[in-house]
N, C-alpha and C positions, 0 to 999 in steps of 0.2 A: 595647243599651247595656251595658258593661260594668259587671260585678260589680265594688264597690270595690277598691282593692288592697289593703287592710288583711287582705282574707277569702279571701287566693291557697288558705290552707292547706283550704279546702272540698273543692276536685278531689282533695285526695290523702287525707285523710282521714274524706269522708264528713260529708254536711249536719249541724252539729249544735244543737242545740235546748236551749233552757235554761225550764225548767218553774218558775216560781214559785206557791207553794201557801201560801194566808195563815191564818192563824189562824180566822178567821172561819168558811174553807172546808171545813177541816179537822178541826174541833171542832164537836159539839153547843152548844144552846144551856147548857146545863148544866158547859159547860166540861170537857169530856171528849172523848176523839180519837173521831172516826167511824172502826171498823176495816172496817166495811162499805164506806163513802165510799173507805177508802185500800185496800182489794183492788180496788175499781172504777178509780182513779187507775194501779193497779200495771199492771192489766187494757191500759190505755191503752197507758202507755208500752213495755210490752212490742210490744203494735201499732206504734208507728211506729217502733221501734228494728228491728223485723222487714221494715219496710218502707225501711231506710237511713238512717234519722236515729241519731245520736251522743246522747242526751238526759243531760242535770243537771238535778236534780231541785234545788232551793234552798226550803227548807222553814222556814216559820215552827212554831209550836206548840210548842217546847220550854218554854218558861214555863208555856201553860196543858197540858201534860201534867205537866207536876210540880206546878200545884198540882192535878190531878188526883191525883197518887199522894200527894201530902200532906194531903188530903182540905178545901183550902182553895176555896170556893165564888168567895167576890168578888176578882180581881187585886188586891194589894195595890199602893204607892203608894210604898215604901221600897225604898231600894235593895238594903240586905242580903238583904231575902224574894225578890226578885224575882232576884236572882243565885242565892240557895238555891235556889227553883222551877226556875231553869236548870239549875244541876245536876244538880239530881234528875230532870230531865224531860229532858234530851239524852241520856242514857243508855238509857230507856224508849222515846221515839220511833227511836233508831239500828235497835234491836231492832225495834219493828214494823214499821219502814219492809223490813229486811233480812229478815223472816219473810214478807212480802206478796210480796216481790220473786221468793224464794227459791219459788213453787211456778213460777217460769214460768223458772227453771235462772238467777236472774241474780243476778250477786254484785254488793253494794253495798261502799261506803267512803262512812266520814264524813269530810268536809273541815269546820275550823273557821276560820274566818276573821276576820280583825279589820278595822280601817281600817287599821292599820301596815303589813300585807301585802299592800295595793294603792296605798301613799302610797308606800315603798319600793322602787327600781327594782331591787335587786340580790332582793327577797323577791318583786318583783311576777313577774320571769323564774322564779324554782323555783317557784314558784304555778303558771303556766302550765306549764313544763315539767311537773309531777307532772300536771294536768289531762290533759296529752297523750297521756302514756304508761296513765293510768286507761283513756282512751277506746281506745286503740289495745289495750288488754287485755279489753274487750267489760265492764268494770264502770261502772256508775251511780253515779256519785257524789250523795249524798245531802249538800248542802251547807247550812249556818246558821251566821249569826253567833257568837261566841264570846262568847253572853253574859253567862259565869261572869263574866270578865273584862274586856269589854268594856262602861262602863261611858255610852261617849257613843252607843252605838247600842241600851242600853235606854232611852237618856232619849227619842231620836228616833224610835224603832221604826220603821225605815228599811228592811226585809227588802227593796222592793220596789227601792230604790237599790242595796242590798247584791246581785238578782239582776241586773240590770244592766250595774254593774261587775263581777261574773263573767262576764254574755254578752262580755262588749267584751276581757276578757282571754283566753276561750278564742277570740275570735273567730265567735260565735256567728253562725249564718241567720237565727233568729228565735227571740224571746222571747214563752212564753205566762207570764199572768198568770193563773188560776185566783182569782176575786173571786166576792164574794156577789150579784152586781150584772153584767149582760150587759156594760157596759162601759162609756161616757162619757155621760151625760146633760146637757143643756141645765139641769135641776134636779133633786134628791136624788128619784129614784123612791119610796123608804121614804117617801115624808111627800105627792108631789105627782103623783097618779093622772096628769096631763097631762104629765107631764116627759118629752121626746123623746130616741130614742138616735142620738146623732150618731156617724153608721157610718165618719167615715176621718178623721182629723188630719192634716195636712203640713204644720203651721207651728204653733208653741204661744206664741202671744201672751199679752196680757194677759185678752182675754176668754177664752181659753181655761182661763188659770187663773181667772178669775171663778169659774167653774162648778163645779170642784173644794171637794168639804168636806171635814171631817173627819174623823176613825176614826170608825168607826159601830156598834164593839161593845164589851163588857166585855173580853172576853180577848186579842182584838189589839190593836194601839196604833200601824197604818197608814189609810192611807185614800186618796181621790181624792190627793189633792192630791199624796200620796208617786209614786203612780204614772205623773201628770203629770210631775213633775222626773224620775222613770227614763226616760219617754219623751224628754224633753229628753236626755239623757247619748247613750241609742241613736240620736237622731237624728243627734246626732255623729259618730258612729261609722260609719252608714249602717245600722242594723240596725231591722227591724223587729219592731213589739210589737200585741200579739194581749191585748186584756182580755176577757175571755169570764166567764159564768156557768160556776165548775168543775160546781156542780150539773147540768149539764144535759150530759145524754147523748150522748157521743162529744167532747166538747169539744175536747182535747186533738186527738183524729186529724182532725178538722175543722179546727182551726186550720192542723195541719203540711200537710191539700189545700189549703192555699189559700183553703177556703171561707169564713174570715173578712175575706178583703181584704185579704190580704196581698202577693198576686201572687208568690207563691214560686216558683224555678225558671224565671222569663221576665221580662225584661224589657218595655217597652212601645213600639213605634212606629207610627206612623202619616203619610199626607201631606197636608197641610191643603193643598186646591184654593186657595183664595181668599188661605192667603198665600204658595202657592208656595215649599212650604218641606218639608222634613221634620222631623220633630218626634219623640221619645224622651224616656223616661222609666225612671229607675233603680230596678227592685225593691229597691233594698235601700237608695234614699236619696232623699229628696225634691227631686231633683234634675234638670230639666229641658233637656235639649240639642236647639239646632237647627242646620239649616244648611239655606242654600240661595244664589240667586244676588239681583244686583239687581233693585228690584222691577218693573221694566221688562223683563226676561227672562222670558220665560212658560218653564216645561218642557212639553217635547216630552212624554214617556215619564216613570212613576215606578214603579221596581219595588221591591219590600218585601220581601227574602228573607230567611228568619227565620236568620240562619245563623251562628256561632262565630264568632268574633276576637278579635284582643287578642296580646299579648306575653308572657305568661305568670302576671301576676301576675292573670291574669280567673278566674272558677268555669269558665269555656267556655259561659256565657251569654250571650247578647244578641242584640241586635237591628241591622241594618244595613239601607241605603237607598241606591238608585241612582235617583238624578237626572239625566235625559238632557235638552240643549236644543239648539238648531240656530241656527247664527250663517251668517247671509248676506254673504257676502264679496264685492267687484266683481273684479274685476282688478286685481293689484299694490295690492287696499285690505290695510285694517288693521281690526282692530275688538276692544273690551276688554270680558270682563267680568268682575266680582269673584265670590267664591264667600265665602261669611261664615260663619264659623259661634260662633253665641254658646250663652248655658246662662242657667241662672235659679233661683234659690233662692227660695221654698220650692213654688213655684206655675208651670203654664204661662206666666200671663200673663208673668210677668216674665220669661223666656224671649222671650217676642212684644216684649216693651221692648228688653229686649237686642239684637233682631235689628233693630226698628225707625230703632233708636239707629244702627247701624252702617250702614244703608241710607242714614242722612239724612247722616251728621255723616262719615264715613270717614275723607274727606278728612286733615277736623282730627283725629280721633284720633289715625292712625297719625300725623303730623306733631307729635302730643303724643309717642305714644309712641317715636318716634324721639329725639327730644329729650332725653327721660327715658333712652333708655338711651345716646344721645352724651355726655349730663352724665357717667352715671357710668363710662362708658369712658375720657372724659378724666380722670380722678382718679386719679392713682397708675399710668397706661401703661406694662404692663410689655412690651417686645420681645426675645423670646429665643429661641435657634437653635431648641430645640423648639420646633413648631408647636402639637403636643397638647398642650405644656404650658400653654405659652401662651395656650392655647383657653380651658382650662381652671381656670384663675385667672381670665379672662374671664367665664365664666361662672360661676363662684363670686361673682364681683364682684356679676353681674346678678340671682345668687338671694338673696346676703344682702343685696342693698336691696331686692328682694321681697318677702322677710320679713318685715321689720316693718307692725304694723301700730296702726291709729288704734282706741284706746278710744270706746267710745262719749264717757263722759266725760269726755274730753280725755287728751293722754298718746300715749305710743310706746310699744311693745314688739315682741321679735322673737319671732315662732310659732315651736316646734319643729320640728316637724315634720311633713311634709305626705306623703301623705292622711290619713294614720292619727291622728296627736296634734295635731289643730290647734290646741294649748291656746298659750298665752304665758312664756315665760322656759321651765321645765320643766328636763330631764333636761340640766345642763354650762350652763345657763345664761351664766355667767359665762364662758365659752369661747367660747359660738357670739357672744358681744356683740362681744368683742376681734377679731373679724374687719371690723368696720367700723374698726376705727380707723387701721389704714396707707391707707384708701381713704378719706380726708376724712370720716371720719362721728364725728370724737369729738364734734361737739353732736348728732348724733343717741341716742349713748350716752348722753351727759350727761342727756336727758331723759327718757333711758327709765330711769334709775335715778332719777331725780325720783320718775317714776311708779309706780317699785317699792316706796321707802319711802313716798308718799302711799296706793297698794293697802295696804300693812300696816298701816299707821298705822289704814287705816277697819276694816279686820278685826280690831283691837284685837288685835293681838299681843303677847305677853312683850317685854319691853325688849330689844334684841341683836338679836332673830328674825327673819327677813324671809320673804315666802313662794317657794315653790318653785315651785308652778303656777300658771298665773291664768288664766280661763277668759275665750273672745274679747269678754266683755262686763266683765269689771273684777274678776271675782268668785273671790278665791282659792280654789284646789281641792286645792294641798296646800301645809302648812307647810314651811318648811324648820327645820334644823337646825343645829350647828355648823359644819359644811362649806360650808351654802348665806353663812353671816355673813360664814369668812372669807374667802370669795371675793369676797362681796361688798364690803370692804375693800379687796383685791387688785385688783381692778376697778378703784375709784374709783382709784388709786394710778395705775396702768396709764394710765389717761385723760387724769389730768394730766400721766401727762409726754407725752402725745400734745397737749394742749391748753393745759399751760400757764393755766388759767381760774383765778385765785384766788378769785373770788369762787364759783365752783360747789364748790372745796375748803372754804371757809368754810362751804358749807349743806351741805355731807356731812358736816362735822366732827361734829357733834350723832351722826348715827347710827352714824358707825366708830365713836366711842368707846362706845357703849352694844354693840355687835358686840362690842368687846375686852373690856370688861366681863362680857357673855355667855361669850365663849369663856375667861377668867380661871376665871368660875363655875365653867364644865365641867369644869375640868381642873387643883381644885385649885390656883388660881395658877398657871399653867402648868408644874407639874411633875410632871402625870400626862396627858400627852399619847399618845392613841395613836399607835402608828406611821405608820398610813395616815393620819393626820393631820395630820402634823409639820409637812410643807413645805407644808399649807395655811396652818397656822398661822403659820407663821415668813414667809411673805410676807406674811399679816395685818398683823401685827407692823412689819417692816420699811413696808408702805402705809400706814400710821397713823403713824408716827414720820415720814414722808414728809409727810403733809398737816398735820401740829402743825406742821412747819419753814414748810413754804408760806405758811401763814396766820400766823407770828410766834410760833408758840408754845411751850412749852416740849418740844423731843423727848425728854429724856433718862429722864424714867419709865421710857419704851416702849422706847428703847433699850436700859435696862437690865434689862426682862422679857426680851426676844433671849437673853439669858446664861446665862438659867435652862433654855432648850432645848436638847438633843443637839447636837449640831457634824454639822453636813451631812455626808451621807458621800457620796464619789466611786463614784457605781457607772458602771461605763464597759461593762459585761457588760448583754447583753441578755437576757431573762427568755426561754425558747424557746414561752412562749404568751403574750407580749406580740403585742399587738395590731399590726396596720398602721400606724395614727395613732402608738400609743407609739414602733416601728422607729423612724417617720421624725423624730420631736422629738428621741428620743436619740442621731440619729447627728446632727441640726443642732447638740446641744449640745456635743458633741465634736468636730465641726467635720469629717466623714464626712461633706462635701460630695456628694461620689459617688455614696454611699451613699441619702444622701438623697435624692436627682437619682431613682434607679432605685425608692426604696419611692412616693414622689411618681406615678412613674408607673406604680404597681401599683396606685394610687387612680384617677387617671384613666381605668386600665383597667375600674375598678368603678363607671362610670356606668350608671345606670338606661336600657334601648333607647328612645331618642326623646327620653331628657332628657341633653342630653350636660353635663357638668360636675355630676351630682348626687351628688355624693362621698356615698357611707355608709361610716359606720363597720359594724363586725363586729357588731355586738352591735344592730344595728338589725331589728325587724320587717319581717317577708315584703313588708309594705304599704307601707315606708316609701320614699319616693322621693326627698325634698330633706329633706336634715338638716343645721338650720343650725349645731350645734357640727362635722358634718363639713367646714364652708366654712371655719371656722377650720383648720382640718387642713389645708388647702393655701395659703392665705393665709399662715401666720405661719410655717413655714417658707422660705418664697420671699421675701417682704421680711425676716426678721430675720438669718436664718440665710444666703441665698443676697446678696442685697440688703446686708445687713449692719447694717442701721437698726434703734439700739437710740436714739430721742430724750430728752431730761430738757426740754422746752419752758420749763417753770418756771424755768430757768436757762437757757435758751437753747444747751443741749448738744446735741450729738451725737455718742455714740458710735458710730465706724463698722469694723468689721470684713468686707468683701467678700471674695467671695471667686469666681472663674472655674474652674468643672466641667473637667474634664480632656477634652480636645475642641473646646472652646467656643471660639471666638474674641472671644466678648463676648455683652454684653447692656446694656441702658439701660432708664432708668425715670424717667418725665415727668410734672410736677406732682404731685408727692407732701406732701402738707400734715400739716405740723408748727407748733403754736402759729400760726393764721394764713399764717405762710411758706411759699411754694411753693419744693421744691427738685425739680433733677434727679441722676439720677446715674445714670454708664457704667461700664461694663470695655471695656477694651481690649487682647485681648494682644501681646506685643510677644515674647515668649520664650517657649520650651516651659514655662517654669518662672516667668514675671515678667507681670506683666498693668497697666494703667496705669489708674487707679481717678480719677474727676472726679465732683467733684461744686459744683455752680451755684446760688444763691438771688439774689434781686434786693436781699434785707435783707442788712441792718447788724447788726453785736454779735453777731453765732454764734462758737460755738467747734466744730471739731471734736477727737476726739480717735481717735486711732489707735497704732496696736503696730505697730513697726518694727524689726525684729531685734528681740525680744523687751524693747524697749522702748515704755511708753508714752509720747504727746507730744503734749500741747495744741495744736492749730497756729488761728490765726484764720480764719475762713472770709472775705473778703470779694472778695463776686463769685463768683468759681472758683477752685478747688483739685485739682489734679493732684499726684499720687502714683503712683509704680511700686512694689508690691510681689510681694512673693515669695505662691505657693499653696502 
């Protein structure tokens, strides 16, 4: 079974291993470092670093080494002591950790780290990148929170989350935990001689955190229960975690054989007789795949060869299965059989449901799923001389209604990205949304930003603020900021003139205007805007004076904040390390149709093998395979820019600018939904230079408006409207 994608960067750089060392383990009882305990620890990791592991060491004990050197006995309780003690004790521990290190020739580096540098995408990439080149330089990074200054992760004492989220961003094999305590108990071992140690986790429910207590000593301030929700994060991710007694002899090089139940380095399969099936399991993710035929087909033959595959983003682990069966034919007969293959999260069984399901119900499945993907084919039919372009907006279509998915507790939202970030809304957000809305989905927009401000709303966020990430169960993972607000304004802005809903502009009205409020806050009244922020803000602005008009209200406040910001400037020059995605928006806005036509299909050239249409942008992880702000990337230049469809549904406009690629003899696009109304529209050329432009609704009251030798002209739409214009 393959290694997830997220962990391609293993094969090139060597397994690596992220070591967490908690206070507990590392200090006497008396609150002082064990130096004995940490030349034993250095002892270790030099072992499996000699044996191919990459190791980061994530180290608690900076508090209680400073109130060691401060000569304070009991952890105090107040912030300022306990930022003191850090100070004084990260400077002490860097030192021991790099003297212990230093008899076995290995150089250390302190990394500090906060929440901002893993909440921020442009800070989370130099975190990783510096990580990279550490390991690729044979040094140990000695990592701990920063918690001179980090004042919400002394209140939480969260080292075990803190190591975690560094496994997930170097891309970690496996995470050991070095604890006071062998590792998950049925009840608190300290207090209950009969308490049982449950040896393997694959699903962290509610009993599991039942059993989870809390910090269990004077000078740390984690416990079960921290290291349960780190296990949760890593399960995410596919990465497995190792709780072990640090005490106990050899831990660490035990854990990285395998010998705690980790299954490192193999995947798992096998052929189950009785259901005729082959069956795998993911070492690095609790994730179960089957396949086989119907359960009326017996196999002949099952061989199990333990052998490499994959496309390149694998470690070059896994496991495969050849399934042989023998079909009896008459003469000139016929005979069918299916091959299935399902998976199951967090358990076999549910893999054995999956498969059972597909045995019984096929039929109707596929007959659902056909359906499901006819709907959204019909929406917005676009036909055009490229074939792979065309594919390829096809499948853009099919992954961003993929995408989204159902809260537990009610609600939509669209996942980032998959395999690696399967969190909700996250990194462009408000970009990857806008790709549902030339494809009939502005109510499915609509209620995902319902569900945006009801997520904030229960996270008790600052007024303006809305969150940035939100985890597949409802639970924000990061805030956003000025940029996440005013996009989010932008958005809403954007929807209505896709949808025309006033009454959805009425219940956004409350939160755009606490959003402009917010961004007024930040910026001084808006006349200390940064640069990189201008044209977020100034479409803010502009979407918010848009929904006062809609709903009746007064626009011209907001109108008249517009006044206070810089005058847009024309840049028509390309940046020479602007991105792909950027090329192709800048040359649609300038109307480098052509232009755009060729960077388009330098995207489509950049599908993932077996996923065809999974546009990434450049700046996307090794792992990452469908990235839903890249679906907007080809999306919205093809209907806005190619297509021409700029709608104001609210007013019942359409501006239309078409335009036909040099080559092309045309193109057409069928049920495309605006405000309720379905239109179509064509090119057709007639001249090397002249193309004749239709477009059809079945409604009443539309206006279109178009540029005509450099004039514009209202013309009425009713029925059809045919135009010859100039490219």
């Amino acid at each position: 079974m393959m290694k997830p994608a997220g962990c391609a960067h293993a094969a090139d750089h060597g397994k690596r291993l992220v070591i967490k060392i908690g206070s507990s383990t590392l200090t006497t009882s008396e609150s002082k470092i064990d130096y004995a305990y940490l030349a034993e620890v250095t002892d270790q990791v030099a072992r499996v670093r000699a044996a191919g592991w990459r190791p980061i060491v994530v180290t608690s004990a900076a508090i209680a080494c400073g109130l060691e050197r401060l000569s304070i006995e009991k952890r105090p309780h107040d912030m300022p002591s306990l930022q003191a003690a850090a100070s004084v004790g990260q400077s002490a521990l860097s030192t021991a950790y790099a003297e212990a290190f230093a008899r076995h020739g290995i150089v250390t580096s302190t990394v500090l780290l906060t929440r901002r540098d893993t909440a921020d995408r442009r800070a989370y990439l130099h975190a990783r990148d510096t990580f990279d080149r550490l390991l690729e330089l044979g040094v140990v990074p000695i990592v701990n929170e920063n918690d001179t200054i980090s004042v919400e992760q002394i209140r939480f004492g969260d080292n075990d989350t803190l190591a975690a989220l560094v496994a997930c961003l170097v891309e970690a094999d496996l995470m050991v935990i070095l604890s006071d305590i062998e590792g998950l108990f049925d009840a608190n071992p300290h207090f209950d001689p009969e308490a049982k140690l449950i040896g393997r986790v694959e699903a962290i429910g509610p009993e599991i955190m039942a059993v989870a207590g809390g910090a269990g000593t004077t000078v740390g301030s984690g416990g079960m229960i921290t290291k349960i929700k780190a296990a949760r994060v890593l399960m995410v991710a596919g990465i497995p975690m190792v709780v072990c007694n640090g005490r106990r002899a050899g831990a660490i090089v035990a854990a990285a054989r395998g010998e705690d139940g980790a299954e490192l380095g193999r995947d798992v399969g096998e052929y189950d007789e009785q259901e005729q099936a082959f069956f795998a399991r993911d070492s690095r993710n609790p994730w179960h795949a089957v396949w086989g035929a119907d359960a009326n087909c017996r196999v002949l033959q099952a061989d199990l060869p333990q052998s490499v595959y994959g496309f390149g983003n694998t470690q070059g682990k896994g496991v495969n299965g050849r399934l042989f069966y023998r079909l009896r034919l008459a003469a000139n007969g016929q005979a069918a059989m299916r091959l299935y293959i399902a998976g199951g999260y967090p358990s076999r069984s549910k893999a054995e449901e999956a498969l059972a399901l597909l045995r019984e119900k096929a039929e109707t499945l596929l007959a659902e799923k056909r359906a499901r993907i006819d709907r959204v084919m019909a929406r917005s039919a676009a036909t055009m001389p490229s074939a792979a372009l065309e594919q390829s907006v096809n499948w853009a279509k099919l992954y961003a209604d993929w995408l989204v998915r159902t809260l537990p507790r009610g609600g939509c939202a669209l996942c980032c990205d998959l395999p690696e970030h399967p969190a909700l809304y996250g990194e462009g957000w408000a970009k990857a949304m806008e790709a549902l809305l030339p494809l009939g989905g502005a109510a499915r927009v609509q209620e995902m930003l319902h569900t945006l401000v009801g997520v904030s709303a229960q996270a008790q966020m600052a007024p303006g603020r809305l969150a940035r990430s939100v985890s597949l169960s409802g639970k924000v993972l990061q805030v956003g900021g000025e940029r996440e607000s005013a996009q989010f304004v932008a958005l809403v802005h954007r929807t209505l003139l896709w949808s025309g809903d006033k009454t959805f502009a009425a219940a956004m009205l409350p939160m755009t205007g606490l959003c402009i409020n917010y961004l007024r806050r930040s910026t001084k009244g808006f006349e200390d805007v940064q640069e990189d922020m201008l044209e977020d803000v100034r479409a803010a602005l502009v979407g918010h004076a848009y929904i006062l008009n809609l709903t009746g209200a007064d626009d011209a406040p907001t109108l008249a904040l517009l006044e206070k910001l810089p005058a847009q400037r024309e840049e028509s020059d390309i940046a020479p390390n602007a991105t792909l995605a950027e090329r192709t928006k800048r040359h649609g806005e300038h109307v480098h149709v052509e232009q755009m036509i060729g960077c388009l299909m330098q995207m489509v050239a950049s599908a993932a093998p077996g996923l065809p249409g999974s546009i990434r942008t450049e700046d996307a992880a090794p792992g990452v395979l469908l990235q839903a702000r890249a679906a907007a990337g080809m999306i919205w230049p093809v209907f806005e820019c190619l297509f021409g469809i700029r709608p104001d549904a609210g007013h019942k406009t359409i501006a239309w600018h078409p335009h036909t690629p040099i080559g092309w003899e045309g193109w057409k696009m069928e049920n495309l939904c605006i405000g309720g109304a379905s239109f179509d529209v064509a090119s057709e050329r007639v001249s090397p230079s002249h193309a004749r432009y239709t477009i059809r609704t079945q409604e009443t009251g539309w206006t279109v408006r178009v540029t005509e030798n450099g004039e514009e002209k209202a013309l009425p739409l009713d029925g059809e409207l045919s135009i010859v214009m100039e490219d």
